[in-house]
VEXZA-47701 format. One line per 5 residues: number of its first residue (from 0); their letters; for each residue x, y, z negated of N, C-alpha, C. Coordinates in Angstrom, 2 decimals, decimal comma, always signed. Layout:
% residues N
NUM = a = X Y Z X Y Z X Y Z ~ ... .
% end
This chain:
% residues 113
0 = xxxxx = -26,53 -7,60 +7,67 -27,77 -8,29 +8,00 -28,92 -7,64 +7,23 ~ -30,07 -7,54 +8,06 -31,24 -7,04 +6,89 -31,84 -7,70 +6,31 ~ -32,75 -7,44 +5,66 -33,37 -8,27 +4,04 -34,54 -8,70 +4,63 ~ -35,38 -8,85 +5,88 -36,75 -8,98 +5,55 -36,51 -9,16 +7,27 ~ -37,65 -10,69 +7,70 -37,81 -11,07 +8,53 -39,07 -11,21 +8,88 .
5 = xxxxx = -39,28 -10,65 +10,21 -40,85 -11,06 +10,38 -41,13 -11,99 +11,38 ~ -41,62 -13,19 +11,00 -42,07 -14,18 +11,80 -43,15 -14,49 +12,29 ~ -43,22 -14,50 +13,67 -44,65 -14,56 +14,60 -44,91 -15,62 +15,21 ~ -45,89 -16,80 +15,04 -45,87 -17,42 +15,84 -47,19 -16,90 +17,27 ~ -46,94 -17,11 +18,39 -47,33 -16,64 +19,43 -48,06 -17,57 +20,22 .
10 = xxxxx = -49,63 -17,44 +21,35 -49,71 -18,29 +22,03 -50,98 -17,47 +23,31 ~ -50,38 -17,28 +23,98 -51,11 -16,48 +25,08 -51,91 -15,09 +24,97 ~ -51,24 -14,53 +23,83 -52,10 -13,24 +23,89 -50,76 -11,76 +23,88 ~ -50,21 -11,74 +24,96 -49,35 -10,97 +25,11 -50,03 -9,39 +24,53 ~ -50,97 -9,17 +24,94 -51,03 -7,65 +24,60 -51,44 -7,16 +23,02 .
15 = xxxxx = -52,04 -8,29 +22,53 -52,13 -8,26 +20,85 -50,68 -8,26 +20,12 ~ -49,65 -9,18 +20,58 -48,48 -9,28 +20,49 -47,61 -7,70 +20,42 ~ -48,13 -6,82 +21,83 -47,52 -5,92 +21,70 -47,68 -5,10 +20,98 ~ -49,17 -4,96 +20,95 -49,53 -3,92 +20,26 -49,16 -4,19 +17,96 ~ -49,46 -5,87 +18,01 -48,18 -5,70 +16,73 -46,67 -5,48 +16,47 .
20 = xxxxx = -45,97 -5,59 +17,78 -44,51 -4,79 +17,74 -44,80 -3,03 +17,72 ~ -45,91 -2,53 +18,37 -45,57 -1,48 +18,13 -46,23 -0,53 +16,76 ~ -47,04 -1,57 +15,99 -46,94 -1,09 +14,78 -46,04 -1,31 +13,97 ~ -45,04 -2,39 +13,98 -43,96 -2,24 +13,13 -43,13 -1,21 +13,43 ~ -43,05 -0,91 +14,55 -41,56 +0,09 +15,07 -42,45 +1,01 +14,24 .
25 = xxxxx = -43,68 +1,69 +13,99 -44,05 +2,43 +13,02 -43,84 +2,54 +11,55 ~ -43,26 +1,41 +11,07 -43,18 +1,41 +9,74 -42,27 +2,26 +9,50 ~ -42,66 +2,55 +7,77 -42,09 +2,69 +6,52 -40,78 +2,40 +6,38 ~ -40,67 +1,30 +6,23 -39,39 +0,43 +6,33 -39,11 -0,34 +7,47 ~ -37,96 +0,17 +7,69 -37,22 -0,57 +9,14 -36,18 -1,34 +9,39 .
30 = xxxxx = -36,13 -1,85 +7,74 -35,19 -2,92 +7,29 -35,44 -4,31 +7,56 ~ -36,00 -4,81 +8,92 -36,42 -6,20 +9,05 -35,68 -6,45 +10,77 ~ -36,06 -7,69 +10,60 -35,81 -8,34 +12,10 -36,93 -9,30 +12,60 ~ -36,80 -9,57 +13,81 -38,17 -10,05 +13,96 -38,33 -11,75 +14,80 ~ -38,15 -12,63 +14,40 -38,15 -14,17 +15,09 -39,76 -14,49 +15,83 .
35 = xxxxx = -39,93 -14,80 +16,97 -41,75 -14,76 +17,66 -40,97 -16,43 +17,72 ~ -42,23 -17,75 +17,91 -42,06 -18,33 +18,78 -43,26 -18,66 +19,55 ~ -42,94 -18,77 +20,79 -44,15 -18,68 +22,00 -44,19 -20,47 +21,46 ~ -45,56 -20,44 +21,48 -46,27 -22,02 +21,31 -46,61 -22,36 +22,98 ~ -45,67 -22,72 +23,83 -46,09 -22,88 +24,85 -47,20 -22,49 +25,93 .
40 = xxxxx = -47,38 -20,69 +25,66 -48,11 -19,74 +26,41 -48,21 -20,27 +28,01 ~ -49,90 -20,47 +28,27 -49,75 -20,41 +29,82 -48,94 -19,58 +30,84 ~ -48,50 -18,29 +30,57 -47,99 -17,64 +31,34 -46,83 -16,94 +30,05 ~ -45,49 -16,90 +30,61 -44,29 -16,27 +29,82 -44,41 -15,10 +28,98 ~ -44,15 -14,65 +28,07 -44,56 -13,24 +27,70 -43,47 -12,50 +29,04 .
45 = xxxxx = -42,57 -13,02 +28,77 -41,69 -11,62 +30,15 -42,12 -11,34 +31,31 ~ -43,48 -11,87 +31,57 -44,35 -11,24 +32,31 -44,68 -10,33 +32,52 ~ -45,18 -10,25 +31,27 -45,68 -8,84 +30,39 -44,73 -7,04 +30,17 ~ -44,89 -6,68 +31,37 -44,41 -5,30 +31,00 -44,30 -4,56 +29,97 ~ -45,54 -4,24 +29,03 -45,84 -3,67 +28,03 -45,47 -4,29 +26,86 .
50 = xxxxx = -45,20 -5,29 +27,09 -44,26 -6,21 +25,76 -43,27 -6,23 +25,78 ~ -42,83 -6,71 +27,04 -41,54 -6,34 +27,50 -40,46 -4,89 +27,22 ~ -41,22 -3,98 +27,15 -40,46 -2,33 +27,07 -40,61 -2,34 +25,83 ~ -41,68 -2,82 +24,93 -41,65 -2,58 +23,11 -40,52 -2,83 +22,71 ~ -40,55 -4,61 +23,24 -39,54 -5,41 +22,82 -37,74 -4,59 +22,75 .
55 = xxxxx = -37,61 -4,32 +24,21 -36,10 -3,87 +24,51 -36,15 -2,34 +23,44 ~ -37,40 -1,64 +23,28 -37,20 -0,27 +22,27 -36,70 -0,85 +21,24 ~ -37,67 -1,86 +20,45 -37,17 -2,19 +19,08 -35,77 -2,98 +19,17 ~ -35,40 -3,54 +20,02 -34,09 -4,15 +20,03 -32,65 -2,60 +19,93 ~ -33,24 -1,35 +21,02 -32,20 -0,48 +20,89 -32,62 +0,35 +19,45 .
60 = xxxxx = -33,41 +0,07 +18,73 -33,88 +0,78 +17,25 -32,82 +0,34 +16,22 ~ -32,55 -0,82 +16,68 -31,47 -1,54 +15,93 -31,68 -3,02 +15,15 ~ -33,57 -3,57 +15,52 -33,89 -4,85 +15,02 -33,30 -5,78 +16,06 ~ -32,93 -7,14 +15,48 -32,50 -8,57 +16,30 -34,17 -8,94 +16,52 ~ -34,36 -9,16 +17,81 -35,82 -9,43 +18,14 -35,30 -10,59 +19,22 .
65 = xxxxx = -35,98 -12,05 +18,56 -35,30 -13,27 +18,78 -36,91 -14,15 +19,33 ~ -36,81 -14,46 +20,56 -38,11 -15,39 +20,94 -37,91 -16,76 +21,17 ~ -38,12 -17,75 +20,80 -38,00 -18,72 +21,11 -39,25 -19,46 +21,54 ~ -39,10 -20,43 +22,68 -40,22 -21,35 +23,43 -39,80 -22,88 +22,72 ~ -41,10 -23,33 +22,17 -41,40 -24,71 +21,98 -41,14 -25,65 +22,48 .
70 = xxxxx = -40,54 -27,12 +22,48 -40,54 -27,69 +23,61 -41,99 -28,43 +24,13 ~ -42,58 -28,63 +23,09 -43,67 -28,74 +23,49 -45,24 -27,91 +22,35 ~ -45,66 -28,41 +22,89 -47,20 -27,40 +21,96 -47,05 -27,86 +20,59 ~ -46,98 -26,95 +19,62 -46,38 -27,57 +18,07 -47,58 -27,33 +17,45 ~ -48,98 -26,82 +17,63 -49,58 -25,90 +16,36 -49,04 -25,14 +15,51 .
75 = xxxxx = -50,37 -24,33 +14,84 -49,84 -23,28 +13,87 -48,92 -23,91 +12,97 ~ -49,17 -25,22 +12,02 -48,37 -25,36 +10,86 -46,91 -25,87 +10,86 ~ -46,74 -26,29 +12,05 -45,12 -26,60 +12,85 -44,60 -25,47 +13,35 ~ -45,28 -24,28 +13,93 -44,65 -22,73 +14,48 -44,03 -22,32 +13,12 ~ -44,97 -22,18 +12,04 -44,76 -21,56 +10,86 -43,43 -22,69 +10,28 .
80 = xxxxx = -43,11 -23,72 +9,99 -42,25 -24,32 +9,51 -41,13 -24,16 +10,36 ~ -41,00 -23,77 +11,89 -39,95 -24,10 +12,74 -39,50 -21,93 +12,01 ~ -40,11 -21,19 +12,21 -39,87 -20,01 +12,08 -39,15 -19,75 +10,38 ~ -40,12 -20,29 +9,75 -39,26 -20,51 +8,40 -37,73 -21,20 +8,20 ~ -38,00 -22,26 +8,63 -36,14 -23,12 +8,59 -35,35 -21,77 +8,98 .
85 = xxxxx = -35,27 -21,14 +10,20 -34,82 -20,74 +11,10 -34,27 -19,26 +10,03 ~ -35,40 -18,62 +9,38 -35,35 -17,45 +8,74 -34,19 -17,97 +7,55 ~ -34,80 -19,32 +7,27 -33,65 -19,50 +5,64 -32,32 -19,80 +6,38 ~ -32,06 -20,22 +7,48 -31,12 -20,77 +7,65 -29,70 -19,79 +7,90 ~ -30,89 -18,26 +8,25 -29,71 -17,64 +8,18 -29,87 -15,83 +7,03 .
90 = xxxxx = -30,29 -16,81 +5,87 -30,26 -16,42 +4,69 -30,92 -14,71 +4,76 ~ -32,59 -14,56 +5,34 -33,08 -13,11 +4,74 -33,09 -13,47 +3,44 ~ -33,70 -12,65 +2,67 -34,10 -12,06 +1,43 -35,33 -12,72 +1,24 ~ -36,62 -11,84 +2,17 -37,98 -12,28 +2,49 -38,32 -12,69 +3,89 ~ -39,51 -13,56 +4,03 -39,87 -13,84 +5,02 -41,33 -13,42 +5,11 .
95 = xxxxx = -41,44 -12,35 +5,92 -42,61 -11,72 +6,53 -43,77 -12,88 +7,28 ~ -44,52 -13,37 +7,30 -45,35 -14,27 +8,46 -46,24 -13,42 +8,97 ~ -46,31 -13,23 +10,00 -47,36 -12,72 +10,50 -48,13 -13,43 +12,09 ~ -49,56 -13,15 +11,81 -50,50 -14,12 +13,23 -50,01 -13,03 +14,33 ~ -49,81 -13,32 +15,07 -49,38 -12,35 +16,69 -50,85 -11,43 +16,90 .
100 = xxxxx = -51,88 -11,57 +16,46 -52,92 -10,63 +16,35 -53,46 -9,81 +15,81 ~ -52,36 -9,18 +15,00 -52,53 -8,29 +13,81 -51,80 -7,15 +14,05 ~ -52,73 -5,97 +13,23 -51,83 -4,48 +13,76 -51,72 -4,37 +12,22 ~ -50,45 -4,02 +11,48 -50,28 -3,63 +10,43 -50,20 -1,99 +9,40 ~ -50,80 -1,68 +9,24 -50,53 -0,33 +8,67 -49,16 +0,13 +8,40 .
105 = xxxxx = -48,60 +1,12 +8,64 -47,38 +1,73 +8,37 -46,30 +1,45 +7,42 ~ -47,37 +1,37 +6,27 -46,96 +1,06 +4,85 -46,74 -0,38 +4,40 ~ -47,20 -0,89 +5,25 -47,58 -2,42 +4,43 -46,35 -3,06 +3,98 ~ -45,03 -3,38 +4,78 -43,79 -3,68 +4,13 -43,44 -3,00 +3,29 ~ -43,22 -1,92 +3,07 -43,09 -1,33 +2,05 -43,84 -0,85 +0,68 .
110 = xxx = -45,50 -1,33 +0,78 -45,95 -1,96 -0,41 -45,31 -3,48 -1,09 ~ -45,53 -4,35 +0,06 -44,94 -5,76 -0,32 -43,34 -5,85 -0,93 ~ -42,38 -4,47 -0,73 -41,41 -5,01 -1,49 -41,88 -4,20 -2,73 .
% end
């Protein structure tokens, strides 16, 4: 299992989404896995082509890239608590949080450890 989880909570912005999967597949360190949960997005991310093909790359890279849908609209501070349980429950190291609208520099996990 790897040491470092990155948790996204998600809510209708598929292409910001992608474009932060495909700065991680850039990193430094490629010792993480990645938990999203969609906050009840008007439209599915598997809609989304371009998220869609990131997604299945980083899955054959060798990360567990795990999405889960809300049952109903939770807000940010229930996404973030449902993504956390979820990370401890199956014991990372660290837990990464990250907003689904963020492009991260190369380095950045691997400053933070």
């Amino acid at each position: 299992m790897k040491r470092i989880v990155c948790c996204i909570g998600y809510s209708d912005r598929p292409t910001e989404l992608a474009l932060l999967f495909e700065s991680l597949r850039k990193h430094t360190v490629q010792d993480f896995d990645i938990f999203v949960l969609d906050d009840q997005s008007s439209t599915p991310w598997q809609n989304y082509y371009f998220l869609n093909y990131i997604i299945n790359r980083m899955k054959m890279e060798g990360h567990i890239v795990e999405i889960d849908r809300s049952p109903y609209r939770y807000g940010v501070s229930q996404m973030r608590q449902f993504l956390a349980n979820k990370a401890v429950e199956r014991n990372y190291e660290f837990i990464l949080r990250v907003d689904d609208d963020v492009i991260l520099c190369p380095t950045f996990i691997e400053k933070l450890l």
